[in-house]
VEXDREN-2710 file (C-alpha; in Angstrom, 1 decimal):
% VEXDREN-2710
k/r/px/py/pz
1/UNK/18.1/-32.9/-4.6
2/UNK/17.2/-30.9/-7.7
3/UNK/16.1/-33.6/-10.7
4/UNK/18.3/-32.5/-13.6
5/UNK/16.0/-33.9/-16.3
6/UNK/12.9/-32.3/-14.8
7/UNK/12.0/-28.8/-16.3
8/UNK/9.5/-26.4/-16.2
9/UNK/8.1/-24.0/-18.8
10/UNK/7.9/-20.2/-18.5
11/UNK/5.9/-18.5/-21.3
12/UNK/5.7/-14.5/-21.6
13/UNK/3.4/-12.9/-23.7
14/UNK/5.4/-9.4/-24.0
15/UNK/4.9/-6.5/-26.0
16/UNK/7.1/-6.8/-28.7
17/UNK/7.8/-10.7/-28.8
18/UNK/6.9/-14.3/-26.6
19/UNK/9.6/-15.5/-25.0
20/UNK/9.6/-19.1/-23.3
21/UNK/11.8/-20.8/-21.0
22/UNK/12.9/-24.0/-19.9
23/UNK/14.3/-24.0/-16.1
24/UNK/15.5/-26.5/-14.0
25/UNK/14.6/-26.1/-9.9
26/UNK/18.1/-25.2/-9.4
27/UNK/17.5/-22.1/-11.8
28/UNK/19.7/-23.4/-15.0
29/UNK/17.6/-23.0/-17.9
30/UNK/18.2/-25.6/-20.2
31/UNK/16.3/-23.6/-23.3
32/UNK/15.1/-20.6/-24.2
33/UNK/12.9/-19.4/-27.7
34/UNK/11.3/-16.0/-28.4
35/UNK/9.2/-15.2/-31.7
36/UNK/8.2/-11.7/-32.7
37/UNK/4.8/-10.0/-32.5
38/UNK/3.2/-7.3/-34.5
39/UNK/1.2/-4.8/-33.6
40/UNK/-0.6/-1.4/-34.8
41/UNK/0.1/1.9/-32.8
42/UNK/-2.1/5.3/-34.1
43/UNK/-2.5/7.8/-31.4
44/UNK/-4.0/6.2/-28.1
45/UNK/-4.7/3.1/-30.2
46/UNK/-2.9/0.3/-29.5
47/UNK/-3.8/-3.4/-30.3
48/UNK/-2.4/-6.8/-31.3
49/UNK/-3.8/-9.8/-33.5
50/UNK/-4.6/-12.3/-30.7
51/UNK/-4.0/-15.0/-33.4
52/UNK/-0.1/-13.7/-33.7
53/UNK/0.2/-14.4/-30.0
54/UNK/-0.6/-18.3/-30.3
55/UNK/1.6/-18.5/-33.3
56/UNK/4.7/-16.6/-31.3
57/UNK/3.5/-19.6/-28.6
58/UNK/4.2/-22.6/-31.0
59/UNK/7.4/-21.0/-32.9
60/UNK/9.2/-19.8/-29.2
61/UNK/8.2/-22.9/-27.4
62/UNK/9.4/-25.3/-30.2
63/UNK/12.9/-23.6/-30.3
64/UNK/12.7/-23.7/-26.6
65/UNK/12.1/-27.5/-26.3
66/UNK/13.8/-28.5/-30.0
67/UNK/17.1/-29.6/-28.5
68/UNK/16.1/-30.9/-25.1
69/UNK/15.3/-35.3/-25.3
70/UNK/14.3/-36.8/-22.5
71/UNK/13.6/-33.7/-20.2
72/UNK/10.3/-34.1/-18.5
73/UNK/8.3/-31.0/-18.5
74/UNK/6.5/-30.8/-15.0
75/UNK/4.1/-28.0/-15.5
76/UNK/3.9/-24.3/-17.4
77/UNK/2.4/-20.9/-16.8
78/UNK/1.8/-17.9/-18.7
79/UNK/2.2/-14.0/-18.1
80/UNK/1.1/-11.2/-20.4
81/UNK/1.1/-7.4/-19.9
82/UNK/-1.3/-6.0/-17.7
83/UNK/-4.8/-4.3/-18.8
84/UNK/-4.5/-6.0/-21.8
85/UNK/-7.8/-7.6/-22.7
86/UNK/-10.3/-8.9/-25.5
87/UNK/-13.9/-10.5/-26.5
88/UNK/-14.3/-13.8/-27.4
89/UNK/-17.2/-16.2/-28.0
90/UNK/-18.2/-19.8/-26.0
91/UNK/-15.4/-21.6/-27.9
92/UNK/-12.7/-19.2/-26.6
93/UNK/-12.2/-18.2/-30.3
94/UNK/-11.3/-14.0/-30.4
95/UNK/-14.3/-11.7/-31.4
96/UNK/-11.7/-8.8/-31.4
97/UNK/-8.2/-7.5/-31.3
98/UNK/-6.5/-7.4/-28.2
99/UNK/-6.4/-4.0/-26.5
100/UNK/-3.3/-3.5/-25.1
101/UNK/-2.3/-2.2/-21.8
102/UNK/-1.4/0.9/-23.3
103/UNK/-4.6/1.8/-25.3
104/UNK/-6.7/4.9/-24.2
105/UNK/-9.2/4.7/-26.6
106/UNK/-11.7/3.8/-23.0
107/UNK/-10.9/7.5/-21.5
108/UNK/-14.8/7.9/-21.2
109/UNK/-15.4/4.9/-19.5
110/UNK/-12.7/5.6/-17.5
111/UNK/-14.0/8.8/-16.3
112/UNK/-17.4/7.3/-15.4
113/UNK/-16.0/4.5/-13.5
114/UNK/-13.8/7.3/-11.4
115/UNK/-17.3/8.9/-10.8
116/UNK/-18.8/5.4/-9.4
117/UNK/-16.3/5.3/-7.2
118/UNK/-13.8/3.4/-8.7
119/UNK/-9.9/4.0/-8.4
120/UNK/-8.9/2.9/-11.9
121/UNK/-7.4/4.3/-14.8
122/UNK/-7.9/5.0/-18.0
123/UNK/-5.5/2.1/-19.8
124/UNK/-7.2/-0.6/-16.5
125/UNK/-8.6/-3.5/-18.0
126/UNK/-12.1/-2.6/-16.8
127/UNK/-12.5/0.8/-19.2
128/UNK/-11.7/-0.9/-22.4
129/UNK/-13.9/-3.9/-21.1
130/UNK/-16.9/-1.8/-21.0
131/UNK/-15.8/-0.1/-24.3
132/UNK/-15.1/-3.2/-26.0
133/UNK/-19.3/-4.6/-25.0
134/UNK/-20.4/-1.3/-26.2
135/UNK/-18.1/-1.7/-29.8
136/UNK/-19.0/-5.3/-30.2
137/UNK/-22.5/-5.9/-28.5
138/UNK/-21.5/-9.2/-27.4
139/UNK/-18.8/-11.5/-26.1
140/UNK/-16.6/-12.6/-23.0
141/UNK/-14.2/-10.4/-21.3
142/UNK/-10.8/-12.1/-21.6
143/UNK/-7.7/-11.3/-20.9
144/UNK/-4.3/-12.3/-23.0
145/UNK/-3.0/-15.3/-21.2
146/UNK/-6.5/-16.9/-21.0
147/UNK/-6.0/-16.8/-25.2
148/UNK/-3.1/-19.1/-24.9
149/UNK/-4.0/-21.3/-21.9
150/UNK/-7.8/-22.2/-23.4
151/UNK/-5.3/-23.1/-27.0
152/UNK/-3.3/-25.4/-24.3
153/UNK/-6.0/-27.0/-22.9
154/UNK/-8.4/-27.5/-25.8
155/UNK/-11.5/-25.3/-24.5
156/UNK/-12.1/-21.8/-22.5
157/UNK/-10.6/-21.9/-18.8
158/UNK/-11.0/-19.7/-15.9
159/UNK/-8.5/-16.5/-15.6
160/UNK/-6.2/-15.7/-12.5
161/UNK/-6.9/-13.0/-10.4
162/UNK/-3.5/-11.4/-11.3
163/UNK/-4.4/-10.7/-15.0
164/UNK/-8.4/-9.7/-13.8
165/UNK/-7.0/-7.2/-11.1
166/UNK/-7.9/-4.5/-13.5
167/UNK/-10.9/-5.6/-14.6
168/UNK/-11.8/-4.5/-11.1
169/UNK/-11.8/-8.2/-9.9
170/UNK/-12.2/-7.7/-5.8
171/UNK/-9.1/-9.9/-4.8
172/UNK/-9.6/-9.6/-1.4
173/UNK/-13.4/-11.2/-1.0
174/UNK/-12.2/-12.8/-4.3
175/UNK/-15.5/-12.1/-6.2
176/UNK/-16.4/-10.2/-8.9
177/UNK/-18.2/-7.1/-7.6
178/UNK/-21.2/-5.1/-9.7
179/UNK/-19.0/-2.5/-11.9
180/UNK/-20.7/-0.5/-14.3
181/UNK/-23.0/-2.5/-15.5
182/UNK/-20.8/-5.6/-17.1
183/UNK/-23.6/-8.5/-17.1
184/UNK/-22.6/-11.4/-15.3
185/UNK/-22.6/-13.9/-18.1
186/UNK/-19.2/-11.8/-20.1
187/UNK/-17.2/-12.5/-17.2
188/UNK/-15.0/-14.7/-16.4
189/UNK/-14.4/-17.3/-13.7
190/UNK/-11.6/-16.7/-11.6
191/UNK/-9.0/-18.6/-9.7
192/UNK/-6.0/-17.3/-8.0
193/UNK/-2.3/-18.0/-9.4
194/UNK/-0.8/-21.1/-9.4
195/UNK/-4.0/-23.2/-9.7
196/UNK/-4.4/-26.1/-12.4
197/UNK/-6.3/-25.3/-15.2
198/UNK/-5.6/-28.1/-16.8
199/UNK/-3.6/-30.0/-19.4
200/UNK/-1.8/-29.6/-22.6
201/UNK/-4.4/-30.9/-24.9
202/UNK/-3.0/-33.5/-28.1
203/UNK/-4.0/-30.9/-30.7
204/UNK/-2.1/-27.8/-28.8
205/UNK/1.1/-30.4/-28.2
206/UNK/1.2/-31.3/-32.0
207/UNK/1.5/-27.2/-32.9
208/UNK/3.8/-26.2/-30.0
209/UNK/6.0/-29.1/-29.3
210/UNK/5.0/-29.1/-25.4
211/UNK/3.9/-32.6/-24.5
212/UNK/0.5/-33.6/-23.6
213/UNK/-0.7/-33.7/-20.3
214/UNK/2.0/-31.6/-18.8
215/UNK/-0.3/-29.7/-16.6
216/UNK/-1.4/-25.8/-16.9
217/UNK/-1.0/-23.7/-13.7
218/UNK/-2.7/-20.3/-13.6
219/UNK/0.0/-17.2/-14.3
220/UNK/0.1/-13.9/-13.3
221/UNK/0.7/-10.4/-15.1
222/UNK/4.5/-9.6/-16.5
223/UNK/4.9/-6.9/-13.4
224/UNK/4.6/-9.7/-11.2
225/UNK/6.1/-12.6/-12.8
226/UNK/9.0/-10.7/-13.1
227/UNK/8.6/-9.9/-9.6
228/UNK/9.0/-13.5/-8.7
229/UNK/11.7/-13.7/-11.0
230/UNK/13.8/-11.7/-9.0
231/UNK/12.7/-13.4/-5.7
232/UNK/10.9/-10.3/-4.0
233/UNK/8.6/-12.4/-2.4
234/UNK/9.1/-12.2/1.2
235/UNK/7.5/-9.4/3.4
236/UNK/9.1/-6.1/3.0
237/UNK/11.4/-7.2/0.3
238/UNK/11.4/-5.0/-3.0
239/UNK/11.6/-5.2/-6.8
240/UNK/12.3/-1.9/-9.5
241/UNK/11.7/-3.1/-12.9
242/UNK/13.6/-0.3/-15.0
243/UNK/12.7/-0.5/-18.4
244/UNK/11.1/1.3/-20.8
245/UNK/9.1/2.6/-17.8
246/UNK/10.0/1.6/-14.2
247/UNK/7.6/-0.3/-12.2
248/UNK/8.2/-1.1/-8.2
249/UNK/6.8/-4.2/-6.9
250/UNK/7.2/-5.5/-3.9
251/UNK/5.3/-7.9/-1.0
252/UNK/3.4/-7.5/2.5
253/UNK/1.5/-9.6/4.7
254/UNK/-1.6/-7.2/4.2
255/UNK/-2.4/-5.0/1.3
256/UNK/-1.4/-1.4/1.3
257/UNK/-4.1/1.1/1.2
258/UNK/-4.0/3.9/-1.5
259/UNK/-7.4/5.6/-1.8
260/UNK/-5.9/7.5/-4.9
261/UNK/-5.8/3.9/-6.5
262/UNK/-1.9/4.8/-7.7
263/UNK/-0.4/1.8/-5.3
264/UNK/-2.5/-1.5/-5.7
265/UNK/-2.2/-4.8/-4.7
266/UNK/-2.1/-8.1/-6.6
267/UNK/-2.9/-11.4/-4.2
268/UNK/0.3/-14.0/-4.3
269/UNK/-0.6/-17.6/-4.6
270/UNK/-0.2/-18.0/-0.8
271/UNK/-2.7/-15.2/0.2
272/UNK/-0.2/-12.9/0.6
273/UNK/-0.2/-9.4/-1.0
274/UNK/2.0/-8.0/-3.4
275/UNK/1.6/-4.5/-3.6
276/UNK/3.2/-1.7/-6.3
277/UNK/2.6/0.3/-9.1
278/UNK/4.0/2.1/-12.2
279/UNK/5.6/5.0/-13.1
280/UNK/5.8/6.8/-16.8
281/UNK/9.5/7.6/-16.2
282/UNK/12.2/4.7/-17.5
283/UNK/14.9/3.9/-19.7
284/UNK/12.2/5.0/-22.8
285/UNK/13.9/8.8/-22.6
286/UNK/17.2/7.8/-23.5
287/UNK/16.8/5.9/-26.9
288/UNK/14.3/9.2/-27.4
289/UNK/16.5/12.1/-26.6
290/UNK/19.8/9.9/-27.9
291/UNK/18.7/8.1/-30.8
292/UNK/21.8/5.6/-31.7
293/UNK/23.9/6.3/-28.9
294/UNK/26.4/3.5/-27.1
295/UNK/25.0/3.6/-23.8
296/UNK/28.1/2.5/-21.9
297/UNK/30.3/5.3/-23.4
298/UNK/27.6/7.8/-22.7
299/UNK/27.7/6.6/-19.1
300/UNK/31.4/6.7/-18.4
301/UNK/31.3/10.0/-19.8
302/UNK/28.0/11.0/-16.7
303/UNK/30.5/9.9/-14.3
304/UNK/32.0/13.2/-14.7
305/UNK/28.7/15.0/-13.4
306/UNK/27.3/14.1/-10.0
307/UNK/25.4/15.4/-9.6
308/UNK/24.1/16.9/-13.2
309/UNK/23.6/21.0/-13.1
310/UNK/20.5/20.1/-14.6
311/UNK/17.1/18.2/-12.9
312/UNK/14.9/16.5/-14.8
313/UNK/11.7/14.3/-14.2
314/UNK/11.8/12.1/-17.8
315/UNK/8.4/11.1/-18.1
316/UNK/8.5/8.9/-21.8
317/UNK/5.1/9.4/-23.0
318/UNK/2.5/12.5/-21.0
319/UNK/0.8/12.0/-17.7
320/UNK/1.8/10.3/-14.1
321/UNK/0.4/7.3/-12.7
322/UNK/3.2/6.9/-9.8
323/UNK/4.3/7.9/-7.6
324/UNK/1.4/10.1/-7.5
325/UNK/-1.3/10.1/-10.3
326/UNK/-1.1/13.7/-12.6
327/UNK/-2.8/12.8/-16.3
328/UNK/-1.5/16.0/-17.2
329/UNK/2.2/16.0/-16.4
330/UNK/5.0/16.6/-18.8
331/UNK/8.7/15.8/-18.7
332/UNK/10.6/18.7/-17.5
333/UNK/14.4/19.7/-16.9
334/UNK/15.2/22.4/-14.2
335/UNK/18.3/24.4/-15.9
336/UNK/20.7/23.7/-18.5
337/UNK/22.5/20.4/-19.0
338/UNK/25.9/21.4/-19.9
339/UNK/26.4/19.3/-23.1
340/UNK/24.8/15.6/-24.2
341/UNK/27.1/14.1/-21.4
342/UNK/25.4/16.3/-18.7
343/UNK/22.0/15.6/-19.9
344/UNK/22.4/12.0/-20.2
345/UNK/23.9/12.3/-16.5
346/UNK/20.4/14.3/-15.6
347/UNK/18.2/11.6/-17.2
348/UNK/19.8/8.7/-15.2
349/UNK/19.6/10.6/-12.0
350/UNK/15.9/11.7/-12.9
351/UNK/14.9/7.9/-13.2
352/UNK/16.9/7.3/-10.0
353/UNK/15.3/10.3/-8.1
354/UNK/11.5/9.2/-9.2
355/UNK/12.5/5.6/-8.3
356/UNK/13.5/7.5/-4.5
357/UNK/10.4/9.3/-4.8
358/UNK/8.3/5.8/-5.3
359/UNK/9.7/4.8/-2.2
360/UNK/8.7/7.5/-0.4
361/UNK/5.5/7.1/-1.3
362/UNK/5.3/3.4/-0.2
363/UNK/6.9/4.3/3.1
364/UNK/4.1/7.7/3.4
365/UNK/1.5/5.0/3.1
366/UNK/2.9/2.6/5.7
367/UNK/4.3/-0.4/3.4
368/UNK/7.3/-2.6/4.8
369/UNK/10.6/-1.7/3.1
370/UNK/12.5/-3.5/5.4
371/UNK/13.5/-6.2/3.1
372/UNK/15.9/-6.2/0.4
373/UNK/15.9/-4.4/-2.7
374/UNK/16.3/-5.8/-6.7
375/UNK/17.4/-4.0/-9.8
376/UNK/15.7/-6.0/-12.9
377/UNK/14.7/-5.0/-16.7
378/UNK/16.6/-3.7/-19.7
379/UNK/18.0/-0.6/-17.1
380/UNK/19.8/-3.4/-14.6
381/UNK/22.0/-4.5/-17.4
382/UNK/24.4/-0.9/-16.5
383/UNK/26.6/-1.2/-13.9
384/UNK/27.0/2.9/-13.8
385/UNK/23.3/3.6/-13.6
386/UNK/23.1/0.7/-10.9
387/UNK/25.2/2.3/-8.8
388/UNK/24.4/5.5/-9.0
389/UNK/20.3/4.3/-8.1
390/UNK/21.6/2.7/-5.0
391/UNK/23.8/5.8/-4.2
392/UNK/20.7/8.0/-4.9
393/UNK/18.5/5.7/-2.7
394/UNK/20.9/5.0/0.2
395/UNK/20.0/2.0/0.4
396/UNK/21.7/-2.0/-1.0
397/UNK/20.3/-3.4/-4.0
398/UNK/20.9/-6.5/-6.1
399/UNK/21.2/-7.8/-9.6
400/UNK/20.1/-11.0/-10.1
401/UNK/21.5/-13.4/-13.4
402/UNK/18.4/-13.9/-14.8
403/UNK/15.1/-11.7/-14.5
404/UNK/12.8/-12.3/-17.1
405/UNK/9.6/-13.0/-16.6
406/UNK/9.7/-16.3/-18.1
407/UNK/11.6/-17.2/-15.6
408/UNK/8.8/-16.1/-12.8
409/UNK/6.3/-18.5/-14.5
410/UNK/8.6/-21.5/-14.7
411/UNK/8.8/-21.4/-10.6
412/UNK/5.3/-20.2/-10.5
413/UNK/4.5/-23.5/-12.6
414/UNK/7.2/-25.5/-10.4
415/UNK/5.1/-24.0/-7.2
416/UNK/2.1/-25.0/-8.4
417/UNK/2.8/-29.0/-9.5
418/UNK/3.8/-29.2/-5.9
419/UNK/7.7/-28.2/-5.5
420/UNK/6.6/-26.3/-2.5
421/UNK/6.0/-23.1/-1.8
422/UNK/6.5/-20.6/-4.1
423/UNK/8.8/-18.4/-1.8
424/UNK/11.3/-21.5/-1.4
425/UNK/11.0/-22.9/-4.6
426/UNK/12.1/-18.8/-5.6
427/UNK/15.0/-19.3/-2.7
428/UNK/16.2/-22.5/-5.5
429/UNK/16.0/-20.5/-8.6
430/UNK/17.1/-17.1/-8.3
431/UNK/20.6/-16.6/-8.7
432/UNK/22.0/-13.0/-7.6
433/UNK/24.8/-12.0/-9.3
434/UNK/25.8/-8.5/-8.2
435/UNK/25.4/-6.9/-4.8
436/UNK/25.3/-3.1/-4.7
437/UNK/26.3/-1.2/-1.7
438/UNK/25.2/2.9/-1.6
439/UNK/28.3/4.8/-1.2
440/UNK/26.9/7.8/1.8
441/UNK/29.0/10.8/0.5
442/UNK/27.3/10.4/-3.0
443/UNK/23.6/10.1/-1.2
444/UNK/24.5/13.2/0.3
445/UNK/25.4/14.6/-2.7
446/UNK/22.0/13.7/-4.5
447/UNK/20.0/15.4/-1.4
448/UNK/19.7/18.2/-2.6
449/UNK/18.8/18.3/-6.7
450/UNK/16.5/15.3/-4.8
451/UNK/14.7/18.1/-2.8
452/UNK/14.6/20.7/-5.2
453/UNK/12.8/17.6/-7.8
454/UNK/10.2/17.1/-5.2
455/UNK/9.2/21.3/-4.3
456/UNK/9.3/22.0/-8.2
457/UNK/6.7/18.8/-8.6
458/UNK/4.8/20.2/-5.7
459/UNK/4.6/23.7/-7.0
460/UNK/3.2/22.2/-10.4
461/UNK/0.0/20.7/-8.6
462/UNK/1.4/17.1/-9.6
463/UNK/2.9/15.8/-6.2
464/UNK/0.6/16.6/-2.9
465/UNK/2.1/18.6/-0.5
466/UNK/1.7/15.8/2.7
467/UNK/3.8/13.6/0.2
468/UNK/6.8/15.9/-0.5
469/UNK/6.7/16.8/3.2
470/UNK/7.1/13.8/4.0
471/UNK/10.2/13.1/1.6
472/UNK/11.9/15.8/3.0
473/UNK/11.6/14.0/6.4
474/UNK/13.4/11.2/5.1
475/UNK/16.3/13.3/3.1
476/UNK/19.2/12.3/5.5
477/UNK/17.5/8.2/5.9
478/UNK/18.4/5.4/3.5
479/UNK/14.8/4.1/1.7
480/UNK/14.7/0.7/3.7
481/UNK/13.7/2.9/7.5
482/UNK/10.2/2.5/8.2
END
């Protein structure tokens, strides 16, 4: 029986604000803050005060917890966004700005660790690491939750393996391996998710409100809290984040292998693997191209063209990381939408046709899709575009009530104070509250602007041939056959 007056607290560092929750085991959250957070963009620059993220901590968790006596907190975990790391001395205290996930400025680095060997990127963790010992000449590498959690506790603790993934953190002998020359001594220790870290420390509950001695569990990164959020935790089982960008994560009993380093695989808390990646297409084109616009009335009016004359692949920002990696791919529309309703039509089915495409990667590399398939982030929030993805797919999806990654940490923090395991404890507090169903004459309809996406991304040099041969195979399957 669920304990009505026991909480736990999920806090997520995002990119724009922190947001923290309060969530029962049932899945009510009983309160919910959120507190802005600055930031300074200039070309591939892209960094954040790490001091604004402990103040966004204290003002979000305080309107979180103001209005909830006598609710026992039972343990909290943090996220933050992937890649997104720093330098900080002994103490824990920042040496530098936070690089976020998003900053190229380590393109160099990049390159060389691509020449060792390595399949990273140029945004991974590990690049701006190395360019951030080089800037600074001294320091630790740590990553954005460890900021928070060492302010929790009252001194420096170790990161999870989630967050030090792309600091090229080997999570499957769980070690750090030797990686272009980072001394030992700037790295951190490492434990995997849902370990204790410790607890909330008298000076840290006087500034944010949470009480001492509620314990500390070790997070994971945003991609994959919200992955838990929306209870895609069982083998074969499937979550697309559509937001500004869309992100597929989903979870296996052994990791999938990608030698290109596009799909990689983050360890769960039970040894499991959770495998995905993320793509540069999302929701980002349609506040660009339709600056002001009511999405819902632009949707009705898309209804009116399925399938658009127009193709397009909407890429938000240059380059591909997924479903195949392309640094120098550009957005691009095959003919000419016939009006703003068509082209609106042709950006939602672009997004859905990548999002087809990402799953037809995962199935060329041999990952279970067997399970079902969730719709979370900003895009989920559209009934239209929901059901034209699953149409597009051919496959079910659902829409759970709540998916943000708050959420995620708050049974991640649940799972790791002992509720249980952290699949079951998900069963408790995910709540679904749409079911999709693909309709087959529309899939049919979407085969073919599908196929001619696929030979015109091929052509380019983007998409590898074995890949689009391979989607073509799978033209008249729904996306769950393996």
């Amino acid at each position: 029986m669920v304990d009505e007056r026991e909480a736990w607290l999920g806090i997520d560092l995002g990119t724009q604000s922190v947001r923290v929750l309060v969530v029962t085991g049932d899945g009510t959250v009983l309160g919910a803050g959120s507190a802005p957070i600055g930031g300074h963009r200039e070309r591939e620059r892209h960094e954040q005060d790490p001091g604004e993220w402990w103040e966004g901590v204290c003002a979000a968790s305080r309107a979180a917890l103001g209005s909830l006596p006598g609710v026992r907190i039972g343990g909290l975990a943090v996220c933050g966004t992937s890649g997104t790391v720093l330098l900080t001395d002994e103490e824990g205290q920042p040496l530098s700005p936070g690089l976020m996930y998003d900053d190229g400025r380590a393109a160099a680095e990049g390159a060389r660790a691509r020449a060792a060997g390595l399949a990273v990127q140029d945004t991974w963790a590990l690049p701006k690491a190395r360019w951030l010992i080089e800037k600074y000449g001294r320091g630790r590498i740590t990553h954005q939750p460890d900021v928070i959690t060492a302010r929790l506790v009252g001194k420096p603790v170790p990161t999870d393996s989630s967050h030090a993934l792309k600091t090229a953190y080997d999570v499957r002998r769980e070690a750090w391996p030797d990686v272009m020359g980072l001394p030992r001594g700037v790295l951190p220790d490492v434990v995997r998710p849902g370990a204790l870290l410790g607890e909330v420390c008298p000076a840290a509950a006087e500034a944010t409100g949470i009480p001492a001695g509620t314990p500390v569990i070790a997070g994971m990164t945003d991609g994959c809290a919200a992955q838990i959020a929306s209870g895609a935790l069982r083998p074969g089982s499937w979550n697309s984040v559509l937001g500004t960008t869309l992100v597929l994560k989903g979870a296996s009993a052994t990791p999938v292998h990608d030698p290109t380093g596009v799909v990689y695989n983050h360890r769960a808390p039970d040894g499991s693997w959770l495998p995905g990646g993320a793509s540069s297409v999302g929701a980002g084109v349609l506040s660009a191209a339709f600056a002001g616009a009511d999405p819902a009335a632009m949707d009705a009016q898309a209804a009116a063209h399925e399938p658009s004359g127009a193709v397009a692949y909407p890429l938000v920002s240059p380059g591909e990381r997924f479903p195949f990696l392309a640094p120098d791919a550009t957005a691009l529309v095959l003919g000419e939408p016939q009006g703003d309703a068509d082209l609106w039509a042709a950006l939602l089915q672009g997004v859905a046709f990548a999002e087809r495409l990402c799953l037809d990667y995962l199935n060329y590399l041999g990952a279970p899709l067997d399970g079902p398939l969730t719709f979370t982030g900003g895009g989920a929030r559209s009934p239209y575009w929901n059901q034209l993805r699953a149409d597009v797919l051919g496959r079910p999806a659902r829409v759970p009530k709540q998916t943000e990654p708050a959420l995620g940490m708050a049974a991640l923090a649940a799972h790791g104070t002992g509720s249980g395991p952290l699949v079951d404890v998900t069963d408790r507090m995910v709540r679904i509250h749409t079911t999709l169903a693909p309709r087959p004459d529309r899939t049919a309809l979407f085969a073919e602007p599908y196929a001619r996406l696929v030979d015109e991304l091929t052509a380019r040099g983007w998409l590898p041939a074995s890949v689009a041969a391979h989607a073509h195979t799978r033209l008249t399957l729904d996306t769950s056959d393996s």
